[in-house]
Residue, then its C-alpha position, 0 to 999 in steps of 0.5 A: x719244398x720240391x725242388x720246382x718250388x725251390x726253383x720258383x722261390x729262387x727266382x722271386x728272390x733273384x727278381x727282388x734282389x734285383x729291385x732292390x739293386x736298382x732301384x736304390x734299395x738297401x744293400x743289406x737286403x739285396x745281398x740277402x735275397x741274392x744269397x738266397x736266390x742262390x742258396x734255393x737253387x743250389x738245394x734244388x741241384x742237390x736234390x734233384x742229384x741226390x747229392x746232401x746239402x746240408x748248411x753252408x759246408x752244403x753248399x760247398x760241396x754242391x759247388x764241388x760236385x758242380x766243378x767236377x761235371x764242369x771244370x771249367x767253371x769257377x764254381x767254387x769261387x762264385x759260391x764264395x762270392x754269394x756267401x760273402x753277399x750273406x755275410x754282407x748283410x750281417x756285417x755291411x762289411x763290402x765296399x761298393x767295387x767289393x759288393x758289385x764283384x760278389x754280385x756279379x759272380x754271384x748272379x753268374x752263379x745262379x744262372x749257371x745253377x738253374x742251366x744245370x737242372x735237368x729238365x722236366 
């Protein structure tokens, strides 16, 4: 996939994530297209960057390149946040205030990804 499609696949997963949220969908599966939306657009700044990402310790280190550029940014922390919506859908295992603070970050993290990608 080219990072333009990565970006694209990401905000259809974002798009049905938020579907699923609002309309009373299942939790488990909003989680996972969030977590998605996230994890696509995380491999697009990495390779639009040259930087690997590979698996989940990828991600991680996209968050850390990302935190360098911008410290003021919890970087780290929001992609935490996306990966505990991920386990989430494994596990239900966050209670709603838990579920709603992920999400939040998450999305927050999301948007800040795709304003990181340089224009073209």
């Amino acid at each position: 996939m080219t990072p333009k499609e990565r970006l694209e696949t990401s905000l259809e997963f974002n798009q049905r994530s938020e579907q699923e949220f609002d309309n009373g969908g299942n939790t488990m599966i909003a989680a996972e297209l969030l977590w998605g939306a996230v994890a696509h657009t995380l491999i697009a700044v990495a390779e639009m960057n040259e930087w690997p990402c590979q698996g989940h310790s990828g991600f991680f280190q996209v968050a850390r390149n990302l935190a360098e550029q911008q410290p003021s940014v919890p970087w780290q922390s929001d992609i935490a946040a996306a990966d505990q919506l991920h386990r989430h859908f494994y596990n239900k295992n966050l209670s709603p205030i838990e579920f709603d603070s992920r999400r939040w970050a998450a999305q927050r993290a999301l948007h800040r990804a795709i304003e990181s990608l340089p224009t073209q």
